[in-house]
GUZAVEX-501913 format. One line per 4 residues: number of its first residue (from 1); their letters; for each residue x, y, z negated of N, C-alpha, C. Coordinates in nm, 2 decimals, decimal comma. Atoms other than C-alpha are relative to their C-alpha. Layout:
REM GUZAVEX-501913
NUM	a	X Y Z X Y Z X Y Z | ...
END
This chain:
REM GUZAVEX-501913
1	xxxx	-0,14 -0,02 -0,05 6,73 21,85 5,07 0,04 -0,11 0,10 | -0,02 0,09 -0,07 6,83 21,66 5,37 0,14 -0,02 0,00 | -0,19 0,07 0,03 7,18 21,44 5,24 0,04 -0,02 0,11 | -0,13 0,10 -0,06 7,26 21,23 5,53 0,06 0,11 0,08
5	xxxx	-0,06 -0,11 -0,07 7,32 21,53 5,76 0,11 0,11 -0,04 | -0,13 -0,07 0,07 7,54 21,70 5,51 0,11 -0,10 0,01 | -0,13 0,14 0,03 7,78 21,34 5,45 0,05 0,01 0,14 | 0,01 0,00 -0,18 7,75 21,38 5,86 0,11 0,06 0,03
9	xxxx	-0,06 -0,10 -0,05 7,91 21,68 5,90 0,13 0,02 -0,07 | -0,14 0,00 0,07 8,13 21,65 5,60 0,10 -0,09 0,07 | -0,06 0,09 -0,07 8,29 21,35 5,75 0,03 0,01 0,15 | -0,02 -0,05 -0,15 8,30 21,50 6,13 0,11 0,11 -0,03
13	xxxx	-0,10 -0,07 0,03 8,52 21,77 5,97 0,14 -0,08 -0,02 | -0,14 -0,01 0,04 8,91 21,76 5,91 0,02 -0,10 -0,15 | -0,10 0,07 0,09 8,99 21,66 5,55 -0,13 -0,10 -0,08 | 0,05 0,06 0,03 8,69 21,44 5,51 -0,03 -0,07 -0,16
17	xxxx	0,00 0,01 0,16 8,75 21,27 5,18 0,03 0,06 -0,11 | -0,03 -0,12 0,11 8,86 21,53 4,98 -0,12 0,09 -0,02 | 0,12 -0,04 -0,01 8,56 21,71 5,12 -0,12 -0,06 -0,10 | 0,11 0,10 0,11 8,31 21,41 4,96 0,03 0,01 -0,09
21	xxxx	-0,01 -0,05 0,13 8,51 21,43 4,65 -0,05 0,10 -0,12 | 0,05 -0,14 0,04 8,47 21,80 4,62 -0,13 0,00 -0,03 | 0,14 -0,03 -0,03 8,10 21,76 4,71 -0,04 -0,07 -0,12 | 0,08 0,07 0,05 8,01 21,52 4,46 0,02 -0,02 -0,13
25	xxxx	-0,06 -0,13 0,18 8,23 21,69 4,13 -0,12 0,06 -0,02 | 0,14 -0,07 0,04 7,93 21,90 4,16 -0,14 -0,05 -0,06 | 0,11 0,03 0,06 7,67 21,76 3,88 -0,13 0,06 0,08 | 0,11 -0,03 -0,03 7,41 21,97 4,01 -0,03 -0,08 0,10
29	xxxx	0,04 0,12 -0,11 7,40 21,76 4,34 -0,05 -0,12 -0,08 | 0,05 0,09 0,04 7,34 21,48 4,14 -0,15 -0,04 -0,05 | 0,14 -0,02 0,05 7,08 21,63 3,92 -0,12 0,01 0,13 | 0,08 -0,01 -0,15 6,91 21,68 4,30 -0,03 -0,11 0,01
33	xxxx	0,05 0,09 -0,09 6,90 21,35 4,41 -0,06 -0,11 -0,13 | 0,11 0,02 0,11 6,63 21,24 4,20 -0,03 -0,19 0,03 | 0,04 0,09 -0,02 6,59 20,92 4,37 0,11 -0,11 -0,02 | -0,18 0,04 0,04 6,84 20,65 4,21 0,01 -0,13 0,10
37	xxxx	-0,03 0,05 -0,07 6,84 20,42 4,49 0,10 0,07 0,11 | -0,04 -0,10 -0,12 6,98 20,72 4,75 0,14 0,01 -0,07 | -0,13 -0,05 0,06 7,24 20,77 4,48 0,10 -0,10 -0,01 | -0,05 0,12 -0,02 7,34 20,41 4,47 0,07 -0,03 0,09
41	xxxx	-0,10 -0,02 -0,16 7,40 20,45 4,87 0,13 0,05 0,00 | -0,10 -0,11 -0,01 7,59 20,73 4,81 0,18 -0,08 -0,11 | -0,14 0,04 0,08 7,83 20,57 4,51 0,08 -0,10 0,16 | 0,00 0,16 -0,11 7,84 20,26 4,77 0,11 0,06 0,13
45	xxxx	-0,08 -0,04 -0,12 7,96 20,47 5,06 0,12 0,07 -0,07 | -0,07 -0,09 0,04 8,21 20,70 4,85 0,15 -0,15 -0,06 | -0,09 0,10 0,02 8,39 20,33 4,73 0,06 -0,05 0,10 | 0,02 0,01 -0,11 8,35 20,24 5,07 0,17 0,06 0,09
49	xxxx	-0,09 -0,11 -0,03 8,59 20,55 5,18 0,14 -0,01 -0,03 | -0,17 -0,02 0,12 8,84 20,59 4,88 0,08 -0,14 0,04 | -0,08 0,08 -0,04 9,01 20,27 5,06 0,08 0,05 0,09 | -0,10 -0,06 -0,12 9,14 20,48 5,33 -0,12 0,07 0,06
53	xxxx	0,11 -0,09 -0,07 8,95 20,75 5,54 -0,05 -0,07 0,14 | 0,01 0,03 -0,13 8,94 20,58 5,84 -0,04 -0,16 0,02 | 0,05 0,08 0,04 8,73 20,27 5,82 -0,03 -0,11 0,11 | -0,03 0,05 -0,11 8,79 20,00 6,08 -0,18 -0,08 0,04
57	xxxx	0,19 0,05 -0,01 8,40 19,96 6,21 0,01 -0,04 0,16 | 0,02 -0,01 -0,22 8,26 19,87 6,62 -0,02 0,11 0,05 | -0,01 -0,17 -0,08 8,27 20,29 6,65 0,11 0,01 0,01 | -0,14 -0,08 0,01 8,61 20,33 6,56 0,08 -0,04 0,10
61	xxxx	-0,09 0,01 -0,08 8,90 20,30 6,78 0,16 -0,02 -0,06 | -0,11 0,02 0,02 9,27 20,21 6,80 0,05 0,08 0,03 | -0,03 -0,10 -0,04 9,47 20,53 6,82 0,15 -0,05 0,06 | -0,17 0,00 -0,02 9,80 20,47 7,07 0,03 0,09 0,07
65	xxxx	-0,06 -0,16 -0,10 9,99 20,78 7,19 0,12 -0,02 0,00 | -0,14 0,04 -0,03 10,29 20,76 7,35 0,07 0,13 0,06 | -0,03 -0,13 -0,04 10,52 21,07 7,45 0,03 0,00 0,16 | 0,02 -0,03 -0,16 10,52 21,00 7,84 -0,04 -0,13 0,05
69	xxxx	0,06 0,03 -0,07 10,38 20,88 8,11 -0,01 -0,16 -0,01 | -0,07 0,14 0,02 10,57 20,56 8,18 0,00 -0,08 -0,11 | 0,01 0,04 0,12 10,57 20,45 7,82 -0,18 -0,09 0,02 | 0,11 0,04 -0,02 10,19 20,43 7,88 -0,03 -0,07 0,11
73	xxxx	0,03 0,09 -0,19 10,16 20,26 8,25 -0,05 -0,13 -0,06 | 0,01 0,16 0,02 10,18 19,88 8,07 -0,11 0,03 -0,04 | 0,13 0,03 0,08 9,89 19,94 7,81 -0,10 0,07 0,14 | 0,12 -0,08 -0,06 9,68 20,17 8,03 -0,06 -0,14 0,12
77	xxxx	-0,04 0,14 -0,08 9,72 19,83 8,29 -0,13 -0,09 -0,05 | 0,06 0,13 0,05 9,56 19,59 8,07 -0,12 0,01 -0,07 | 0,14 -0,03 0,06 9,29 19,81 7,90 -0,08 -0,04 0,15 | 0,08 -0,01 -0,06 8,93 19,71 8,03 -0,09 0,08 -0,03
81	xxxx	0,12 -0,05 0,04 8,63 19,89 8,04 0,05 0,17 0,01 | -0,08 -0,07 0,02 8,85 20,20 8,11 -0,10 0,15 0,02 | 0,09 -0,18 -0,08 8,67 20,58 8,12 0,11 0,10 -0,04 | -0,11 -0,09 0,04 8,93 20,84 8,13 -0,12 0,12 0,01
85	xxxx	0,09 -0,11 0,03 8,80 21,13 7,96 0,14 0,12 0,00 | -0,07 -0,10 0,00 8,93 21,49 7,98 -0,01 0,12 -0,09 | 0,05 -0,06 0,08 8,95 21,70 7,70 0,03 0,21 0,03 | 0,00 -0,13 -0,11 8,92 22,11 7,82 -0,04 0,09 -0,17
89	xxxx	-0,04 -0,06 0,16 8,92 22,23 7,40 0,09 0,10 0,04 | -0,08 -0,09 -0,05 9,09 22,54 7,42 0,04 0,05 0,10 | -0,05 0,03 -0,17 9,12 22,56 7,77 0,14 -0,06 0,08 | -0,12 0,14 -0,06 9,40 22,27 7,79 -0,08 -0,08 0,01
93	xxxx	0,02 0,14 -0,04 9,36 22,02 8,01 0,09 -0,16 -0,05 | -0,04 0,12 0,04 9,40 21,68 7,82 -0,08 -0,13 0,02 | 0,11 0,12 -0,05 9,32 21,34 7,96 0,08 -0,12 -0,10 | -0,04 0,12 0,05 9,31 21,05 7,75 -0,08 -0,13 0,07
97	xxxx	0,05 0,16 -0,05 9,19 20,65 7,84 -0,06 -0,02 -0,11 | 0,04 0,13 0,05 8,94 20,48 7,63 -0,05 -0,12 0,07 | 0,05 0,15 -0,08 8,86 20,07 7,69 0,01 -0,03 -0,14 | 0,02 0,06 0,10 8,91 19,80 7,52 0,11 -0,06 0,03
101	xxxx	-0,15 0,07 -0,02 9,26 19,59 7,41 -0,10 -0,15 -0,05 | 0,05 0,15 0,11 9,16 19,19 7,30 -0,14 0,06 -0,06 | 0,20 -0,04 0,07 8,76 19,33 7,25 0,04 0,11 -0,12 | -0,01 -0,12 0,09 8,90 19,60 7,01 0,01 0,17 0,15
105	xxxx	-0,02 -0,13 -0,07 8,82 19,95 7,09 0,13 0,11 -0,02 | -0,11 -0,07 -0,03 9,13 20,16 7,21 0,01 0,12 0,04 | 0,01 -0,17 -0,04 9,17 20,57 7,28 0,19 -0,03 0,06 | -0,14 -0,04 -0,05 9,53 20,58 7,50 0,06 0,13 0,02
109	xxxx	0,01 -0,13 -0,02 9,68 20,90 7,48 0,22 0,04 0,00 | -0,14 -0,06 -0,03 10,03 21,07 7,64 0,02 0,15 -0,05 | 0,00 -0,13 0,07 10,12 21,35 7,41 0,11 0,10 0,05 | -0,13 -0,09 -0,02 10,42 21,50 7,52 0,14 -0,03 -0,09
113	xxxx	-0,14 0,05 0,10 10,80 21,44 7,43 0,00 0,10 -0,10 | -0,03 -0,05 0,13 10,90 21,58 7,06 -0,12 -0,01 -0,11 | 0,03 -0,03 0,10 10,81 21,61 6,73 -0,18 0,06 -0,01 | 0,15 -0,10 -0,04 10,53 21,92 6,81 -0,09 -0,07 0,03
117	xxxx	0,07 0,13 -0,09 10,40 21,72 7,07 -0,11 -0,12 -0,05 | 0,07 0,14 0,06 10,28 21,39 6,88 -0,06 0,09 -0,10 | 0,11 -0,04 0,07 10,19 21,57 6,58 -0,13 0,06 0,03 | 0,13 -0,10 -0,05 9,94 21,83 6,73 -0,07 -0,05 0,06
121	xxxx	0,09 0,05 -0,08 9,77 21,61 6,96 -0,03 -0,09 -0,07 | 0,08 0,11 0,10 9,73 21,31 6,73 -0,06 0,08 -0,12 | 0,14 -0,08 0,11 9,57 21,57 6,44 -0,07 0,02 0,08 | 0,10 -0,09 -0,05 9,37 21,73 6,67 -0,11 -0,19 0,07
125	xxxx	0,14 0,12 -0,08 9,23 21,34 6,84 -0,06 -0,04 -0,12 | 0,07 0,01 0,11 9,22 21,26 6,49 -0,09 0,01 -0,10 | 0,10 -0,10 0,07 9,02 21,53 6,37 -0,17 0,01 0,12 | 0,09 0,00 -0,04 8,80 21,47 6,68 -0,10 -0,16 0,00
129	xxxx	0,01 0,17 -0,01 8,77 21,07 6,71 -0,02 -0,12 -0,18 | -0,05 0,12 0,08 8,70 20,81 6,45 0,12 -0,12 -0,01 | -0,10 0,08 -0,05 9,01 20,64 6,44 0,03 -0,06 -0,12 | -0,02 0,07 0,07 9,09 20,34 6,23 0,16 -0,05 -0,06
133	xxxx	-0,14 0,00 0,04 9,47 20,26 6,28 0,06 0,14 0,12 | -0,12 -0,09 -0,12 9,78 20,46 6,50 0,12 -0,10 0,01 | -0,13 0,08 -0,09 10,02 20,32 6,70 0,06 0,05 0,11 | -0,06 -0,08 -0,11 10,30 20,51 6,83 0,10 -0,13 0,07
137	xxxx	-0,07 0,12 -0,06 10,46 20,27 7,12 0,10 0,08 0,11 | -0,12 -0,06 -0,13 10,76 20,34 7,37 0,13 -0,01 0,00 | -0,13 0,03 -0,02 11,13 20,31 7,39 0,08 0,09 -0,06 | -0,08 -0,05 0,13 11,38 20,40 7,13 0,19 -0,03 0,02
141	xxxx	-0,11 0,06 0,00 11,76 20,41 7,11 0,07 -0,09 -0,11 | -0,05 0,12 0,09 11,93 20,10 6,93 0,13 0,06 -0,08 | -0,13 -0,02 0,03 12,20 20,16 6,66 0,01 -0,11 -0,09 | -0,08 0,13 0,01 12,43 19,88 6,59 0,07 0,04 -0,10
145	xxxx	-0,07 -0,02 0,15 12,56 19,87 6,20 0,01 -0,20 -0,01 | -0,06 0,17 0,06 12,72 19,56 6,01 -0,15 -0,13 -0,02 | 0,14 0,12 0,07 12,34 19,44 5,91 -0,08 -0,03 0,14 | 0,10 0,04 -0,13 12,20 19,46 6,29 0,09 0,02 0,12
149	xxxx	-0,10 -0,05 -0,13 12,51 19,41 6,53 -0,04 -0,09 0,15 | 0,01 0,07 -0,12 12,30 19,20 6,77 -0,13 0,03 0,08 | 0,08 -0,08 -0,08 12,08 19,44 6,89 -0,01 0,06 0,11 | -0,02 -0,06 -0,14 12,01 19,52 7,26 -0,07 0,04 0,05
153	xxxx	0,11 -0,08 -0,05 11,84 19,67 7,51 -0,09 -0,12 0,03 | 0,14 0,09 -0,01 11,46 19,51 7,54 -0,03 -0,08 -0,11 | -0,01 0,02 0,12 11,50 19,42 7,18 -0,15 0,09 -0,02 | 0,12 -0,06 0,03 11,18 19,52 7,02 0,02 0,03 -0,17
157	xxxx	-0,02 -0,10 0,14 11,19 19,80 6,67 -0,11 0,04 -0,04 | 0,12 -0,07 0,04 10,89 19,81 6,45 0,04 0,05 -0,14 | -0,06 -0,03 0,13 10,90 20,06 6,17 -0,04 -0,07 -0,15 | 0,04 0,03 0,14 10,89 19,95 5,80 -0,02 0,16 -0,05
161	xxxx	0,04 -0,14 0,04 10,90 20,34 5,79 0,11 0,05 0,05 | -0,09 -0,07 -0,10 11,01 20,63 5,96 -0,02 0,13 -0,08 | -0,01 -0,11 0,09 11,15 21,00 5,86 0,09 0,11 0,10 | -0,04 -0,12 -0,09 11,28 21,31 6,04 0,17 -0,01 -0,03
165	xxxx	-0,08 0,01 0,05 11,67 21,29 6,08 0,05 0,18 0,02 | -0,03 -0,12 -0,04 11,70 21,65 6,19 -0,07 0,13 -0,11 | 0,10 -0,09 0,14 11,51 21,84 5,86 0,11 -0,02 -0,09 | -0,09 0,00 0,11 11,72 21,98 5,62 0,00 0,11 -0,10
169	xxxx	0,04 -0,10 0,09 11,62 22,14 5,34 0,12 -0,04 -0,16 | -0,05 0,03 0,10 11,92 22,02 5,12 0,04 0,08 -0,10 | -0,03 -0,14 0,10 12,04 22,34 4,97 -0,10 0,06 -0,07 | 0,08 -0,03 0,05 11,70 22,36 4,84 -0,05 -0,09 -0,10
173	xxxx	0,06 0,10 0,10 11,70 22,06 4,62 -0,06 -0,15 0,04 | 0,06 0,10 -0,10 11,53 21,83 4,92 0,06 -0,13 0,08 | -0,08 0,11 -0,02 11,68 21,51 5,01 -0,04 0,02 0,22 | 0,00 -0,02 -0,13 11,78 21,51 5,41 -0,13 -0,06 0,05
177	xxxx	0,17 0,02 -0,03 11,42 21,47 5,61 -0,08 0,02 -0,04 | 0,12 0,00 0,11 11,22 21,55 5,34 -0,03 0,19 0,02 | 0,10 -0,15 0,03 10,95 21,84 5,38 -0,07 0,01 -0,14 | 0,05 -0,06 0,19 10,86 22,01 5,04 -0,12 -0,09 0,04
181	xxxx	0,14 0,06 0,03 10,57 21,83 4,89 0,00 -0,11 0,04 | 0,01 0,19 -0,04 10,62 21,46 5,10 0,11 -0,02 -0,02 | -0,09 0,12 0,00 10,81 21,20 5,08 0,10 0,02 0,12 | -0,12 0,01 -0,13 11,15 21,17 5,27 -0,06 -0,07 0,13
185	xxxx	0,03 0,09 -0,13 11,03 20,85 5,43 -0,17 0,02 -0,05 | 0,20 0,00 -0,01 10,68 20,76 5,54 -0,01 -0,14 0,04 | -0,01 0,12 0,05 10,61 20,40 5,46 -0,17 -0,07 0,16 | 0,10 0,04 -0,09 10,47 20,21 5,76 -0,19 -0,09 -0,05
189	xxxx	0,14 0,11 0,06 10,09 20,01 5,68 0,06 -0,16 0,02 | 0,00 0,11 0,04 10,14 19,67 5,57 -0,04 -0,09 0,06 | 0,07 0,08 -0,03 9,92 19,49 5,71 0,04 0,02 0,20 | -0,05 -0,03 -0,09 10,01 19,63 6,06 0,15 -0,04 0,06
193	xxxx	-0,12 0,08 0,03 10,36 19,52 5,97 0,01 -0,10 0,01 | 0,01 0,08 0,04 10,27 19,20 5,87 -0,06 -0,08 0,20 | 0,03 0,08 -0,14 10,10 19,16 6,23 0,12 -0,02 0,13 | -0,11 0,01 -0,14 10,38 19,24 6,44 0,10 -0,06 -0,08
197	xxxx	-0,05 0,05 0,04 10,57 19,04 6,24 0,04 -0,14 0,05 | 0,03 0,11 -0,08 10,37 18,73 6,36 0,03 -0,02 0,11 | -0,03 -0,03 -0,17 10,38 18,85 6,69 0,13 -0,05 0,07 | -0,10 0,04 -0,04 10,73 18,81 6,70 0,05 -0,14 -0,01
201	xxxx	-0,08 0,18 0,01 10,79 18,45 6,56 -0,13 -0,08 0,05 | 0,09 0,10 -0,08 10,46 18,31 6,74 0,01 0,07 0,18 | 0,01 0,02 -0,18 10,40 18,47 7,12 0,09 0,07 0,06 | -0,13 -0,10 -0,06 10,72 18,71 7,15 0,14 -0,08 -0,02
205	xxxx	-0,13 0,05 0,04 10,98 18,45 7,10 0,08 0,03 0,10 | -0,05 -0,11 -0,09 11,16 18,62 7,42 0,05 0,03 0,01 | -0,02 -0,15 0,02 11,20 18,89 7,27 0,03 0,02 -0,12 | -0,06 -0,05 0,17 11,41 19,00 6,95 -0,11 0,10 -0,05
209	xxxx	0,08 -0,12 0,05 11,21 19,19 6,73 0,06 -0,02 -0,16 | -0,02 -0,02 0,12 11,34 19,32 6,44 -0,10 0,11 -0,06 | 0,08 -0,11 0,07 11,20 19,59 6,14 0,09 0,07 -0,11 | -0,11 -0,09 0,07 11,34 19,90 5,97 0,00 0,10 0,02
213	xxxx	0,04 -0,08 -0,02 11,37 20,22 5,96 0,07 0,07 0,12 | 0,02 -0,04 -0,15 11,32 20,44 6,26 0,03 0,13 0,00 | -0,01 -0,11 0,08 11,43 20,79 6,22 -0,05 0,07 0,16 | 0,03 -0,08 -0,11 11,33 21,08 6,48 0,05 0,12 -0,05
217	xxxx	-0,04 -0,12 -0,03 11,44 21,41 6,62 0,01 0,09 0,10 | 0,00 -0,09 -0,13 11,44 21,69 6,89 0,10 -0,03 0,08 | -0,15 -0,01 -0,08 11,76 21,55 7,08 -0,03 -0,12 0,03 | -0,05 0,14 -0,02 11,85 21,24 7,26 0,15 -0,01 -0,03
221	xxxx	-0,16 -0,02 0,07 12,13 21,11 7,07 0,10 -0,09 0,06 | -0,10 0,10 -0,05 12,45 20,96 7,18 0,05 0,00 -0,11 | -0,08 0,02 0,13 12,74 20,83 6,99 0,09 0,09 -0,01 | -0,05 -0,11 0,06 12,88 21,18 6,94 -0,03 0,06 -0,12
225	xxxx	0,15 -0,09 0,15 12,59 21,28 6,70 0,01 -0,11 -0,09 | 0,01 0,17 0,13 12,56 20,89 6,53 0,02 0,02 -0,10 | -0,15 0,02 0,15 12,83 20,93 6,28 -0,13 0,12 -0,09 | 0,09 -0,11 0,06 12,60 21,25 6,13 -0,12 -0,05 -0,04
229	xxxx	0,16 0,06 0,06 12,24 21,05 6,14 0,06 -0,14 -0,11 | -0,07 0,11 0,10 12,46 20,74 5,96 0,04 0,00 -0,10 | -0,06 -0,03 0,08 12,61 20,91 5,74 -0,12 0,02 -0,13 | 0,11 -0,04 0,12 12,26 21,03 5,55 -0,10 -0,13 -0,01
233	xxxx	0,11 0,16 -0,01 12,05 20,69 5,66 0,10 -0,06 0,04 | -0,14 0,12 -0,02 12,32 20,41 5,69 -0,09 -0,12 0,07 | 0,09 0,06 -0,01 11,99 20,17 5,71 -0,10 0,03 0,14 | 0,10 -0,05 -0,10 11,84 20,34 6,03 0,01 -0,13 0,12
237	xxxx	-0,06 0,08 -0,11 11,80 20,07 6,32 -0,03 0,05 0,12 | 0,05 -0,11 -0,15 11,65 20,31 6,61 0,01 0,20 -0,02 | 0,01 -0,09 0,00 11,67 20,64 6,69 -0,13 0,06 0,08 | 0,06 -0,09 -0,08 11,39 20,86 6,89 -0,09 0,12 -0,05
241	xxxx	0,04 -0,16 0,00 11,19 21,18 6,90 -0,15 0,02 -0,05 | 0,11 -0,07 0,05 10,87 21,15 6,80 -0,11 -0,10 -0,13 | 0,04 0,07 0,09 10,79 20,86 6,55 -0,05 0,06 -0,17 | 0,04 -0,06 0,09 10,82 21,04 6,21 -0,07 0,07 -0,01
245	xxxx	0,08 -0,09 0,01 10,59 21,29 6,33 -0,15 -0,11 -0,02 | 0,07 0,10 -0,03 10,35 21,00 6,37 -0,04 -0,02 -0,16 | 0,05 0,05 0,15 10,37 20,87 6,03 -0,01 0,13 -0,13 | -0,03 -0,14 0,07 10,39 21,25 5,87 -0,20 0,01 0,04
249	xxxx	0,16 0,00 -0,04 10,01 21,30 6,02 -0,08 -0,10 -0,07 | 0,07 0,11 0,07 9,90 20,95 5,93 0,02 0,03 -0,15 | -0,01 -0,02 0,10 10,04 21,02 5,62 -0,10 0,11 -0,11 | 0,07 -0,07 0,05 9,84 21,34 5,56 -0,15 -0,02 0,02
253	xxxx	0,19 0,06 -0,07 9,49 21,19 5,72 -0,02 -0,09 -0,09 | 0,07 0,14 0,06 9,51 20,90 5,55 0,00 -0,15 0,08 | 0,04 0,08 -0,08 9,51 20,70 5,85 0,13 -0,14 -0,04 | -0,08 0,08 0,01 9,71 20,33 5,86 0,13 0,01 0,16
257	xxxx	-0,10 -0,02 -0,14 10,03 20,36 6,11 0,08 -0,08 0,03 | -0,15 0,07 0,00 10,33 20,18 6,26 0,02 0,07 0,12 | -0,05 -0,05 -0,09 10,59 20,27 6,49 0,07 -0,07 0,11 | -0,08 0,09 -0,07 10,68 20,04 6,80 0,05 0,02 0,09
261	xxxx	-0,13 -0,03 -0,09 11,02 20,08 6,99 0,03 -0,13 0,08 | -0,14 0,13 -0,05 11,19 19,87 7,26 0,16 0,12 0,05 | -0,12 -0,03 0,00 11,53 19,94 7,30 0,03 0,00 0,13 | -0,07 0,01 -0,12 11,61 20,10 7,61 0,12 0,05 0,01
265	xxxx	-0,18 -0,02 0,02 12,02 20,20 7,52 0,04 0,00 -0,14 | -0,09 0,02 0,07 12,28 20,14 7,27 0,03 0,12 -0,05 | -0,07 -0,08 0,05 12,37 20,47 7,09 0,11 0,01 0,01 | -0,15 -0,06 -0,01 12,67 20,38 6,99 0,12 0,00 0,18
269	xxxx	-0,08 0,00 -0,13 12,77 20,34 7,34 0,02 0,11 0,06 | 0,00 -0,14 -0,08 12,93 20,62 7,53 -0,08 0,00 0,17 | 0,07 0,05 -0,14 12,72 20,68 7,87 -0,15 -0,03 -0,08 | 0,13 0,12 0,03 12,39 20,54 7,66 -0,13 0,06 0,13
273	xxxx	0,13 -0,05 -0,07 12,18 20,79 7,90 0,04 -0,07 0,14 | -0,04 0,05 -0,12 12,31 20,57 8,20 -0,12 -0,14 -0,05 | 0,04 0,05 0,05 12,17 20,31 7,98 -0,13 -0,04 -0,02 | 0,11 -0,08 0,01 11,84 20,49 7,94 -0,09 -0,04 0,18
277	xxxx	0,10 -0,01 -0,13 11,74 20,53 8,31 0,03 -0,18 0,07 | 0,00 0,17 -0,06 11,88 20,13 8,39 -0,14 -0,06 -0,08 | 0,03 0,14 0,04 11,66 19,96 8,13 -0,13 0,07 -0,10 | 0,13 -0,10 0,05 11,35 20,25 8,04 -0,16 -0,11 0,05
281	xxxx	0,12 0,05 -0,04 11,11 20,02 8,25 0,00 -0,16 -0,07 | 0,04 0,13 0,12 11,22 19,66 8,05 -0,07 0,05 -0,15 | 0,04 -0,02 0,18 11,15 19,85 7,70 -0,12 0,04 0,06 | 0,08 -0,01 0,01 10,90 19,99 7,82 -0,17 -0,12 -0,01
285	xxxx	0,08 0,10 -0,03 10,71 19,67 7,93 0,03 -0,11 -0,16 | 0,04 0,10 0,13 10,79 19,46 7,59 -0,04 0,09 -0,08 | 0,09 -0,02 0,14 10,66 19,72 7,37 -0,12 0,05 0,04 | 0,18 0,03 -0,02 10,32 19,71 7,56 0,00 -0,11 -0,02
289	xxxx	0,03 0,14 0,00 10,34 19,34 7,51 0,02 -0,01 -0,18 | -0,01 0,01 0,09 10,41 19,40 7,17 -0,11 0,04 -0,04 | 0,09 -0,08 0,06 10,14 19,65 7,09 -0,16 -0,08 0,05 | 0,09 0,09 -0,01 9,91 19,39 7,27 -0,02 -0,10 -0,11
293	xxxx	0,03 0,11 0,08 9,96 19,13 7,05 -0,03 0,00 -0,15 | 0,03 -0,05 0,12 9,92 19,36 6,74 -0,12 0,01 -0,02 | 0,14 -0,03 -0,05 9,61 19,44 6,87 -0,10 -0,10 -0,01 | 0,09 0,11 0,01 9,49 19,10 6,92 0,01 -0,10 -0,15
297	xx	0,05 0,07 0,14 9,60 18,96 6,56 -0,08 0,14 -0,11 | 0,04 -0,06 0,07 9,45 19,27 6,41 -0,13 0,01 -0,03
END
């Protein structure tokens, strides 16, 4: 019976670890592999795994997708070694960048604004790519409460966890954001956290960087709408469109995530989309300088 080409294919598929699982509940396989060094591999690689599916090796890659264009211009800049590939799956044309960020391998990828958008193209690179972390980067709107009233535009927002503010399944028992079966929120990676953390009190001094949660939604919100997202999250310190879909995927892959915002307008300000088109190219430019430096302590 030839193993490795089965582990191969199991692991090139979709739900990967659950797959090995499944495969290896089955005594009879066992009884097969007659040879107890091969089985030894096998435990070896299966401990290996059950840390997380996505296993930070010199094949894998840094997954960063951002919902447009501009958002991407800074990183896409400073990757070297660049080959833009085009992916023609289904007969959509989709072009992504791999290089390299600080000698780490990188996949850049512009998904499209919303929710849809991020999710479906990060499962689907996900399900194509070995990918180790995710990192959604790009510009977010700031909201100013008693615990964070000195937040501005070019401010930099990484999530400690992010959650859908526009899901509402309350009448059904579901706390606001929360899709049956998950978690309301979706709890950023730690260790990912912990880097842009650094980042901010060693080479971004600059640049404010705060952490907290991030909520998203189909709308760009002003301070008409606020009062309604504040009212259910009091704790939110950014708003934008496609982060919780980010950590909703990661969530179900397995993979490690964070979410990094700069602040290009104020919510609660009236006008903030005036706001928006003044100060889209500063946010944009510190949270590639953010997502660089995450990159290089990681």
């Amino acid at each position: 019976m030839q193993i490795i080409p089965v582990f191969i294919g199991i692991f090139r598929n979709g739900v990967k670890l659950l797959q090995l699982l499944i495969f290896l509940s089955n005594w009879r396989f066992i009884l097969m592999c007659s040879h107890k060094y091969l089985i030894f591999k096998l435990l070896i690689f299966l401990l290996i795994y059950s840390s997380g599916y996505a296993v930070s090796n010199k094949n894998s890659s840094v997954l960063i997708v951002f919902a447009m264009d501009s958002e991407a211009n800074e990183i896409n800049k400073i990757m070297s070694r660049k080959e833009e590939i085009v992916l023609k799956d289904y007969g959509i044309n989709k072009k992504i960048i791999k290089g390299k960020i600080s000698n780490r391998n990188v996949i850049s990828a512009v998904v499209g604004i919303g929710k849809v958008n991020m999710g479906l193209w990060t499962s689907y690179l996900l399900s194509k790519y070995n990918i180790s972390h995710i990192i959604n980067c790009g510009v977010a709107g700031g909201v100013i409460n008693p615990k964070m009233n000195k937040l501005k535009v070019g401010d930099i927002v990484v999530s400690s966890e992010v959650a859908y503010h526009d899901f509402d399944l309350v009448k059904f028992g579901h706390k606001v954001g929360q899709v049956p079966e998950l978690p309301q929120r979706f709890i950023a990676d730690r260790n990912l956290l912990e880097k842009a953390l650094k980042a901010i009190k060693t080479n971004l001094q600059d640049v404010n960087g705060y952490t907290g949660l991030i909520l998203s939604g189909d709308q760009f919100i002003d301070s008409s709408y606020l009062a309604k997202i504040v009212a259910n999250f009091e704790d939110v310190v950014a708003v934008e469109m496609e982060g919780a879909a980010v950590g909703h995927v990661a969530h179900i892959f397995n993979v490690p995530f964070i979410v990094v915002r700069s602040i290009s307008d104020i919510v609660n300000n009236e006008g903030n989309e005036f706001e928006y088109n003044e100060f889209l190219s500063l946010a944009t430019l510190n949270a590639a300088k953010m997502v660089q430096e995450i990159l290089r302590l990681l």
